[in-house]
C-alpha positions in Angstrom: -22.8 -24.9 3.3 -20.1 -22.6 1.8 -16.6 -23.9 0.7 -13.7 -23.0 3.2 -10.7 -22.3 2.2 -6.8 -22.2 3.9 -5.0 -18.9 4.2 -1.6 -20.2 3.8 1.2 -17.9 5.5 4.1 -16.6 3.1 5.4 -13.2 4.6 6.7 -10.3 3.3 9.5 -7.3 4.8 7.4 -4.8 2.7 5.1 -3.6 5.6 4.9 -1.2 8.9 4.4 -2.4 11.7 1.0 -1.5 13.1 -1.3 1.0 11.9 -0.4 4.1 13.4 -3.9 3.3 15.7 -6.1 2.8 12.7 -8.1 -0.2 11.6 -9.1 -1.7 8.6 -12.5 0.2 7.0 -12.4 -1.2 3.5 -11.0 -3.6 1.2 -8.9 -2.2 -1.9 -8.9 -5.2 -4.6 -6.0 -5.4 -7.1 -4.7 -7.4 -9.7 -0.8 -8.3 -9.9 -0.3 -7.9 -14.1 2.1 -10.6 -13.3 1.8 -14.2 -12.9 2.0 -16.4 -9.8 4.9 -17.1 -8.3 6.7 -14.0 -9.7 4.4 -11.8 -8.3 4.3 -13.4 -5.2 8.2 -12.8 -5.1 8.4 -9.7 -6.5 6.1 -8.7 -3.4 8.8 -10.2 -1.0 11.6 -8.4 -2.5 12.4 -5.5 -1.0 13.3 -3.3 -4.1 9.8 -3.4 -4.8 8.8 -1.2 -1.7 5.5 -3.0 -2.7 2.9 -5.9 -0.9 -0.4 -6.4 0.2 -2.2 -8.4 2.7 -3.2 -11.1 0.5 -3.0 -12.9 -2.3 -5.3 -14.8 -4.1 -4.1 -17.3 -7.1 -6.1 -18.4 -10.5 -6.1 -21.8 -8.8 -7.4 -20.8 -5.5 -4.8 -20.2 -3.0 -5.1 -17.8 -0.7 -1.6 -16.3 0.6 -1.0 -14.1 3.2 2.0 -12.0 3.0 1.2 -9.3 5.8 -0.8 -9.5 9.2 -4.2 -7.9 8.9 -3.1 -5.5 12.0 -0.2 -4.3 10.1 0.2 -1.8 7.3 1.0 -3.5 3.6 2.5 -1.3 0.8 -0.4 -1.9 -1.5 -2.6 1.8 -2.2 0.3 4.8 -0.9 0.4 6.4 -3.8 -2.6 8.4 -4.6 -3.6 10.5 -8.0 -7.2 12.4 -8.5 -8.8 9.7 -6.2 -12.9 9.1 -6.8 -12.6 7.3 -2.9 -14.9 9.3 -0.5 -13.8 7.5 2.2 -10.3 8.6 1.6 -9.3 11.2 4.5 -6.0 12.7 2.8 -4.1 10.6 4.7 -2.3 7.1 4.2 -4.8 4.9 2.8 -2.4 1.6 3.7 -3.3 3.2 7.3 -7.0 2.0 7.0 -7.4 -0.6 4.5 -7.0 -4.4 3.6 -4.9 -5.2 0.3 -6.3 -8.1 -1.8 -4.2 -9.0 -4.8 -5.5 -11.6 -7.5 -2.5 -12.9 -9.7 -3.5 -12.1 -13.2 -2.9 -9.1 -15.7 -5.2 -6.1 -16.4 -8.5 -7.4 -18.6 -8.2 -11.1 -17.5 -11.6 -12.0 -15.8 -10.9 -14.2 -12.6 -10.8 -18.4 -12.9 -14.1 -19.9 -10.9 -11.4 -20.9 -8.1 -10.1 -17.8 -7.7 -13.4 -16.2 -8.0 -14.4 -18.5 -4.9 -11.5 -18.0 -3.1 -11.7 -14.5 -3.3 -15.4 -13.9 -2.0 -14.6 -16.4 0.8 -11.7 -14.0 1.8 -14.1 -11.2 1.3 -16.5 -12.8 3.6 -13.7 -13.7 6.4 -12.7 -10.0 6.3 -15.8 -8.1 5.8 -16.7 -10.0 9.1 -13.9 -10.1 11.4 -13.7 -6.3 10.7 -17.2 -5.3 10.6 -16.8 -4.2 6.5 -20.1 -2.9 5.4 -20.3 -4.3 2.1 -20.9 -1.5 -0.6 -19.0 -0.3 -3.2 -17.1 2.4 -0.7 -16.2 0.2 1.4 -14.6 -3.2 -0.9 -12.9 -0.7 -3.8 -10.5 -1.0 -6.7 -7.2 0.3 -6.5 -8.4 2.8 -9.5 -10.5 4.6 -7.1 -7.4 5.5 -5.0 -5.2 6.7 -7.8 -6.7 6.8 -11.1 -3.9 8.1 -12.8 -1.2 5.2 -12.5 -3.6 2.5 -11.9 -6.4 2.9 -14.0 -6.9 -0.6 -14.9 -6.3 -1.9 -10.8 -8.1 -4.5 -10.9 -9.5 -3.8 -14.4 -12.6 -4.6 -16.2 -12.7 -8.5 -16.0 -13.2 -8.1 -11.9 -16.7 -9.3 -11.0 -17.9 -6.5 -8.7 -21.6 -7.1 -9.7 -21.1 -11.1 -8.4 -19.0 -10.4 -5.8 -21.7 -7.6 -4.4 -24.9 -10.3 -5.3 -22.9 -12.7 -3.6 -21.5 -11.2 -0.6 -25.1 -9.7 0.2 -26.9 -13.0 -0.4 -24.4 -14.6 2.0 -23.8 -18.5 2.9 -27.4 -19.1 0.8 -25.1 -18.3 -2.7 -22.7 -21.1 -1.3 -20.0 -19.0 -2.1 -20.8 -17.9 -5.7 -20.4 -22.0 -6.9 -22.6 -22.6 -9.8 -24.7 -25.9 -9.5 -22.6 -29.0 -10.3 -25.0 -29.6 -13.4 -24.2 -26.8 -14.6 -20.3 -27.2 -14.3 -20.7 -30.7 -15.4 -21.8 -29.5 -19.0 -19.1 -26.6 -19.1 -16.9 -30.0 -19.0 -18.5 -31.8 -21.4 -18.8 -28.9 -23.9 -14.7 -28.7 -22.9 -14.1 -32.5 -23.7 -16.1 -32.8 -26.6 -14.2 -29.4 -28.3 -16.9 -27.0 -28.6 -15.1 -24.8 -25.9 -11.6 -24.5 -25.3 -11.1 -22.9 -21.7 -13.4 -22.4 -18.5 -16.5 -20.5 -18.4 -18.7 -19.2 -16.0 -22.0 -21.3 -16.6 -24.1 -18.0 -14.9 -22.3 -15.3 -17.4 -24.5 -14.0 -20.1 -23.1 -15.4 -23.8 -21.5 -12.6 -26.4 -22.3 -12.9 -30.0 -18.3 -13.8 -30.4 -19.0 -16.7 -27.7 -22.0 -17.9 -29.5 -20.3 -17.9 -33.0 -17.1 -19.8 -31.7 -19.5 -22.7 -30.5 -20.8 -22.8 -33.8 -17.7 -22.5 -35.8 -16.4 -25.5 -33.3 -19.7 -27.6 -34.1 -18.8 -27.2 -37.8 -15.4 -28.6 -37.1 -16.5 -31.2 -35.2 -19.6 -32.4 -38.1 -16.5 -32.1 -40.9 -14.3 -34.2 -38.7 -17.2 -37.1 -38.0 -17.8 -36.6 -42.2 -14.5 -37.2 -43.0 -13.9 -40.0 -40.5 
């Protein structure tokens, strides 16, 4: 069984009513390069002339801000676009906005990660998405110029893709529990100091931190 998750209603002014008879075709992913819950209100404000559908928290939330029949201010603007699917017209017109709060680089939390392929399911579904890379997008694609790093290079297209084709048999991209159990452990005990994603390949850098936290931990037990 995959996890559900609440869509929790917020609202927004920033949006058009409608979509000038379009519907949603893809879903442009973004990241906020703020933190939650300034970038919640900063989408609610309406100097910003900004919003998006959704958006989706480090711990999980999902928010909605706009109606999925209505236009959010999310992808307008659009500079040298590598989009084939864009038509020269208003993308907002014909796609889904999905914010995750975060700034450009940061790779998503597990609970975001989950939330966020759960929404992707819900959407890619209740639309008829196909699920490819011109269909669920990064903001880049739309305007490379201004947002090159939309959602940046920590988002986990190659997961969300295995996982979204793999459907409810990836039970929404959640590692086993063993396997979370020992990120824990390794956590407690101080050989690690933040959350990891037990299925992620580990860097040289990752590898030598472990050991340089080993050695503090033996020097500590020596000394005790």
């Amino acid at each position: 069984m995959s996890q559900e998750f609440n869509i929790e209603w917020t609202g927004t002014s920033n949006y058009n009513k409608g979509r000038s008879g379009r519907a949603p075709l893809a879903i442009v992913n973004h990241i906020t390069a703020g933190r939650f819950p300034g970038c919640l209100s900063w989408m609610q404000n309406i100097a910003a002339q900004a919003s998006a559908h959704y958006l989706v928290t480090k711990t999980g939330r999902i928010l909605q801000l706009v109606k999925d029949e209505d236009t959010a201010w999310h992808a307008g603007a659009v500079h040298k676009p590598s989009w084939p699917l864009y038509d020269r017209t208003n993308p907002n017109r014909y796609t889904l906005g999905i914010e995750h709060e975060g700034m450009p680089g940061d790779a998503l939390t597990e609970e975001q990660y989950r939330a966020t392929l759960w929404l992707h399911r819900q959407l890619t579904k209740k639309w008829s998405i196909p699920v490819d890379r011109d269909h669920i997008i990064g903001h880049y694609r739309i305007d490379s110029v201004n947002r090159p790093n939309c959602p940046g290079p920590g988002f986990p297209w190659d997961r969300l893709f295995s996982d979204l084709n793999r459907g409810d048999q990836a039970m929404a991209g959640k590692p086993e529990d063993w396997k979370l159990n020992i990120i824990q452990e390794a956590k407690a005990a101080g050989l690690i100091t933040s959350d990891h994603d037990p299925d992620e390949p580990a860097t040289k850098w990752f590898i030598l931190a472990i050991a340089l936290n080993i050695l503090k931990v033996v020097k500590s037990w020596l000394k005790s």
